[in-house]
C-alpha positions as CSV (number, residue, x, y, z in Angstrom):
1,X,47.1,60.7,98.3
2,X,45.8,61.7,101.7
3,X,49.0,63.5,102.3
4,X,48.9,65.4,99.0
5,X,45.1,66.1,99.7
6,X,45.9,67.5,103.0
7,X,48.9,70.0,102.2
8,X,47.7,71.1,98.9
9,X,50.3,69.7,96.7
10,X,47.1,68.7,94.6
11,X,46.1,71.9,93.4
12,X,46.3,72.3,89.4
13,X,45.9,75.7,88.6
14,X,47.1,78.6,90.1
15,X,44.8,81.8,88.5
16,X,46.7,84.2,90.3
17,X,47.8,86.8,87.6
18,X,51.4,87.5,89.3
19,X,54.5,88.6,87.0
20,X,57.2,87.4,89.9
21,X,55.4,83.4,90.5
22,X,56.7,81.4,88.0
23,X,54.4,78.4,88.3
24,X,51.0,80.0,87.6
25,X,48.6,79.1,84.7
26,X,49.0,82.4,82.8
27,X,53.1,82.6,83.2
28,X,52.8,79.0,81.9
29,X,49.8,79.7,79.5
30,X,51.7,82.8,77.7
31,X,55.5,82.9,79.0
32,X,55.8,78.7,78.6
33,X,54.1,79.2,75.0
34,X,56.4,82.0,74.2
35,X,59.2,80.2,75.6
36,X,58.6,76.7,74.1
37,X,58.2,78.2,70.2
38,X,61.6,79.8,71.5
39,X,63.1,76.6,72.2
40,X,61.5,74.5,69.8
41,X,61.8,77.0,67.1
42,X,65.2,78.6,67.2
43,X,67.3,76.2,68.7
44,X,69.8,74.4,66.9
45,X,69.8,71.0,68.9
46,X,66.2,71.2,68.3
47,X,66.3,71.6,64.7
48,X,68.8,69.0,63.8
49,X,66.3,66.7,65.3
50,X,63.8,68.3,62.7
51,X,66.4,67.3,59.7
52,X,66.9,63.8,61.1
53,X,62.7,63.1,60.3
54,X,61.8,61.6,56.8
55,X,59.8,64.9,55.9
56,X,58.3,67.6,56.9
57,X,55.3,65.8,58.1
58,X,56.9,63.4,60.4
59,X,59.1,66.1,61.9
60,X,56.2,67.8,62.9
61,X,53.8,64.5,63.7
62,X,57.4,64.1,66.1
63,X,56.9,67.7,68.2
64,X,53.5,67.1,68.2
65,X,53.8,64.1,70.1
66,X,56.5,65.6,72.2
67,X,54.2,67.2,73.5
68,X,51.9,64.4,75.0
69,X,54.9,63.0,76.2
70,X,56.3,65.8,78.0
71,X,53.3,66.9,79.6
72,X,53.1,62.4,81.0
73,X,57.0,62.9,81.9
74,X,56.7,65.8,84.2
75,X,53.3,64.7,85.5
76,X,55.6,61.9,86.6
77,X,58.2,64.3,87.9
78,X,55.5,66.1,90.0
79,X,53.9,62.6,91.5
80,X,57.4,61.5,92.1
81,X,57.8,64.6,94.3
82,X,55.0,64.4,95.9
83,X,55.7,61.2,97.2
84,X,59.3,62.6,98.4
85,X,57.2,65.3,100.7
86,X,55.5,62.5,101.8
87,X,58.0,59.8,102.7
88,X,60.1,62.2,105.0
89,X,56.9,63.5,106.4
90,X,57.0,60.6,108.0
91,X,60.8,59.9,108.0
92,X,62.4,63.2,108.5
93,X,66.3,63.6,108.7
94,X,68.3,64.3,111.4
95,X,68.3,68.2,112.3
96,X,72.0,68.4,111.5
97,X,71.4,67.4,107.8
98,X,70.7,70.3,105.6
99,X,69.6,69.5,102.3
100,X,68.6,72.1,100.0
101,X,65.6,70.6,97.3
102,X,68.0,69.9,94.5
103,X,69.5,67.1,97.0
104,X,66.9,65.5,98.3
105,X,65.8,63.4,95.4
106,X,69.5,62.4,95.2
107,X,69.7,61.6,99.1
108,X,66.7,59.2,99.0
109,X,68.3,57.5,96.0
110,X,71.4,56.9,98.2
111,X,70.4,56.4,101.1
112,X,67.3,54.4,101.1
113,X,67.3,52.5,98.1
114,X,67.6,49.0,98.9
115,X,71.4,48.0,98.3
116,X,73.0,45.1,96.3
117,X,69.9,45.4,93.9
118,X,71.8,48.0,91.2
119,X,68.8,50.1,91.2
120,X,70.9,52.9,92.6
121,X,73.0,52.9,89.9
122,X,70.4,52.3,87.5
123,X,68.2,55.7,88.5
124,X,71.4,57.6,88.6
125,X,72.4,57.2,85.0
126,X,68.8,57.5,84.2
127,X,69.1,61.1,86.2
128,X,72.4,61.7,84.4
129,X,71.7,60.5,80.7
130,X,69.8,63.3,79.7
131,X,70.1,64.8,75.9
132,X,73.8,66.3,76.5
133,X,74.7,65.0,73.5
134,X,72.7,66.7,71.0
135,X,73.5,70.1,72.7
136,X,77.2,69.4,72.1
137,X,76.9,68.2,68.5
138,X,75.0,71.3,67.8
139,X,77.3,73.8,69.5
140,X,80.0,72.4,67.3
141,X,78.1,72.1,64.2
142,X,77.0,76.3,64.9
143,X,80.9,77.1,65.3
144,X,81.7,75.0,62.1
145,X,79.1,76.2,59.6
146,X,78.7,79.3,60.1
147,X,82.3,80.5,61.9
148,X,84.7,78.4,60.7
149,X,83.8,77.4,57.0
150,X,82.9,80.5,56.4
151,X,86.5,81.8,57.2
152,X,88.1,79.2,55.3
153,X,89.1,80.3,52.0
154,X,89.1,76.6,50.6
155,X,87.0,73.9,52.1
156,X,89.0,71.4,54.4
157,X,89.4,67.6,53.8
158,X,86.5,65.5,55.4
159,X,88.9,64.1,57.6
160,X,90.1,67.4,58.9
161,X,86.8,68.6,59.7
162,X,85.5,65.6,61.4
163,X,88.2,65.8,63.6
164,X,87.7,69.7,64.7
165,X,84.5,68.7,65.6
166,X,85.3,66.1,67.7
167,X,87.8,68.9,69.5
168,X,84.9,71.4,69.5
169,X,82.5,68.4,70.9
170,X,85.1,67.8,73.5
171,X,85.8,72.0,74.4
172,X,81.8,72.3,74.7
173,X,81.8,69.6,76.9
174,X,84.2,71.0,79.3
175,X,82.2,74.1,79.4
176,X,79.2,72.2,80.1
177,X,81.1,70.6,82.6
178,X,82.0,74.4,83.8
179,X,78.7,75.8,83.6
180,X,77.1,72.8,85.5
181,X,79.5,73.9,88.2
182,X,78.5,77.1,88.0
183,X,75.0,76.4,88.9
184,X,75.7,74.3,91.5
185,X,77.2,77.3,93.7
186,X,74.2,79.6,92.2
187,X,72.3,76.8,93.8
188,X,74.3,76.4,97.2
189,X,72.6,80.7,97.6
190,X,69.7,78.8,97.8
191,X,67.9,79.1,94.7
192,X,66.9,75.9,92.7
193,X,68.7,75.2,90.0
194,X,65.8,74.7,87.8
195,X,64.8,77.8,88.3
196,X,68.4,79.3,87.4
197,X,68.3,76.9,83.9
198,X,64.9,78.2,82.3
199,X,65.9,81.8,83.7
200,X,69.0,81.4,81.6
201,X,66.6,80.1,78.8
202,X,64.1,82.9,78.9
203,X,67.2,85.6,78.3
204,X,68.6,83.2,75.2
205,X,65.3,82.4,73.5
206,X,63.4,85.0,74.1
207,X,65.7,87.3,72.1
208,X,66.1,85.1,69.3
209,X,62.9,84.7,69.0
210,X,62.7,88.2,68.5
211,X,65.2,87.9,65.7
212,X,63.9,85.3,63.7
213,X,60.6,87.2,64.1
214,X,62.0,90.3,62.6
215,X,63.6,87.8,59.8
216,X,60.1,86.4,59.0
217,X,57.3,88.8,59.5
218,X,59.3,92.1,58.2
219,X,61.1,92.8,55.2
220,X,63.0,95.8,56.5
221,X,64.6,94.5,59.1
222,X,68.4,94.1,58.4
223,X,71.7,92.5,60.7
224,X,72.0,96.3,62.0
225,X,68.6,96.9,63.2
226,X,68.0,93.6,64.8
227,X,71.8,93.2,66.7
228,X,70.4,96.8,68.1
229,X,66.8,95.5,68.9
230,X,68.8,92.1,70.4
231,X,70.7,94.3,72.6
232,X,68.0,96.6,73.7
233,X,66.2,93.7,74.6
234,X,68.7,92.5,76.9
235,X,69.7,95.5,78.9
236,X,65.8,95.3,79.6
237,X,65.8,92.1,80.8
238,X,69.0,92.4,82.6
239,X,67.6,95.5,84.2
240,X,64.3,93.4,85.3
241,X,66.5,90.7,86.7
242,X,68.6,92.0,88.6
243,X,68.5,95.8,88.8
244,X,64.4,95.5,90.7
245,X,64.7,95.0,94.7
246,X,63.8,91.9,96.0
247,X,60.1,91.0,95.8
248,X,59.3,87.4,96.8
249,X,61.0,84.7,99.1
250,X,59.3,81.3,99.7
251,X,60.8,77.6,101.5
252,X,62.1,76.9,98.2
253,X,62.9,80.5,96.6
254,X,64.4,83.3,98.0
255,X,64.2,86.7,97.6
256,X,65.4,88.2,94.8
257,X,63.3,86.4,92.2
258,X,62.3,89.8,90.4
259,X,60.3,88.8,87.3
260,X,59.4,85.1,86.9
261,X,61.4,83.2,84.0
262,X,58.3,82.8,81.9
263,X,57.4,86.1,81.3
264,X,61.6,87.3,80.5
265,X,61.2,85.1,77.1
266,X,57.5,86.8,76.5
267,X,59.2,90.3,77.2
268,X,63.1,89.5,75.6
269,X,61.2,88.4,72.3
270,X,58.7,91.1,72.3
271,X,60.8,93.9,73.0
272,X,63.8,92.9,70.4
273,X,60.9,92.6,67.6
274,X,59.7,95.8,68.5
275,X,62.8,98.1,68.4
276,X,64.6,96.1,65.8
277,X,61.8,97.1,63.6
278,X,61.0,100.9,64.6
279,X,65.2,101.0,64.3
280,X,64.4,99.3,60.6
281,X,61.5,102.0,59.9
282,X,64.0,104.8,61.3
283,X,66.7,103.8,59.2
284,X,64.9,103.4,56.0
285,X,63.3,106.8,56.5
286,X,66.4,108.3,57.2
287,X,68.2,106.6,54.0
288,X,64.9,107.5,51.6
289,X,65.3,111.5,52.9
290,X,69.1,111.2,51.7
């Protein structure tokens, strides 16, 4: 606690209003808000939780709780951090081992755990056994429903369909596999993989959010206008991403961070709402005049 004390890891709040810091409290006031309704709301992994509840009331005492618990697990994730900086504070590593921050929870693990005890195994499938399989049961559930079905002049035996999903659970999987690849040489540039994720999450949910807004709080709104307002939306935050110069670069970020991921889900959502539905008013006006 001393050492936290003394370099500042204790600090809470960050009231810097900044739109390229990520971990400030009005990013993670308004963007995490934005983004969590995002995740919470529109995802489908998510949602097949909801259906799992009794009701309607238990689903939602469930998120509700989430949310205590969430806020206790990454508490936990921060103090367990803190005591990383710490420990090789006074243990540092050899000048010709690089470690980038990704690694060095994974490094301690291995390498100073106390062997023969199976507690290295144990916090590595705890690390590992994180809620993959819901993402891939609803990634093949999406492609069945409303892809393949749909297609399918007849409806197939139960026994044909359960077996296409397990080949769609399996094909997701791989691309998980892919993906996770992926981010692993995004994170070898030096950015943290975390970082990458909830970028990646504040493109995907922040413009459905913007859909499903146009679906419940317009009436004109149709699949033309809010594909357009989807689309506009993403060039923008495409263009924020990666067509701005370079504006920050810390120990643990470097430069090219443009617009923190908490405010792309606040401006994805916000900006496919609002063109989807001036394209909606355009369109109507247009078809009322003919």
């Amino acid at each position: 606690m001393n050492f936290a004390a003394e370099s500042g890891k204790l600090q809470v709040f960050d009231l810097r209003w900044s739109w390229t810091e990520p971990y400030t409290f009005w990013a993670s006031l308004i963007g995490g808000a934005v983004l969590t309704i995002g995740t919470h709301g529109t995802d489908h992994s998510m949602v097949q939780r909801y259906l799992s509840a009794k009701s309607q009331r238990a689903a939602g005492g469930a998120l509700l709780a989430s949310g205590f618990v969430v806020l206790a697990q990454f508490a936990m994730f921060l103090f367990i951090g803190i005591e990383l900086a710490c420990y090789f504070s006074q243990h540092p590593l050899p000048p010709e081992t690089k470690l980038k921050p990704d690694e060095v929870f994974a490094h301690f693990i291995i390498n100073r755990y106390p062997p023969n005890t199976g507690l290295i195994g144990l916090m590595l499938a705890a690390i590992l056994a994180s809620n993959l399989s819901s993402s891939l049961s609803a990634s093949a559930a999406a492609v069945i429903n409303d892809f393949y079905l749909p297609w399918r002049a007849t409806p197939p035996e139960s026994g044909q369909l359960l077996l296409l999903t397990r080949i769609l659970t399996l094909v997701f999987g791989v691309i998980q596999i892919a993906l996770g690849i992926l981010a692993e040489r995004i994170s070898a540039t030096g950015s943290i993989v975390v970082d990458a994720a909830l970028t990646i999450a504040g493109f995907v949910f922040g413009l459905l959010l913007g859909v499903f807004a146009l679906g419940v709080f317009t009436r004109r709104a149709g699949q033309v206008s809010a594909l357009l307002g989807m689309a506009v939306g993403l060039v923008l935050l495409l263009f924020l991403q990666f067509g701005l110069p370079a504006v920050t670069a810390t120990d643990s970020r470097p430069a090219g961070l443009r617009v923190a991921f908490p405010w792309l889900a606040v401006i994805g959502a916000g900006s496919t709402f609002l063109c989807g539905w001036l394209i909606s008013l355009i369109a109507s006006h247009r078809v009322a005049r003919v």
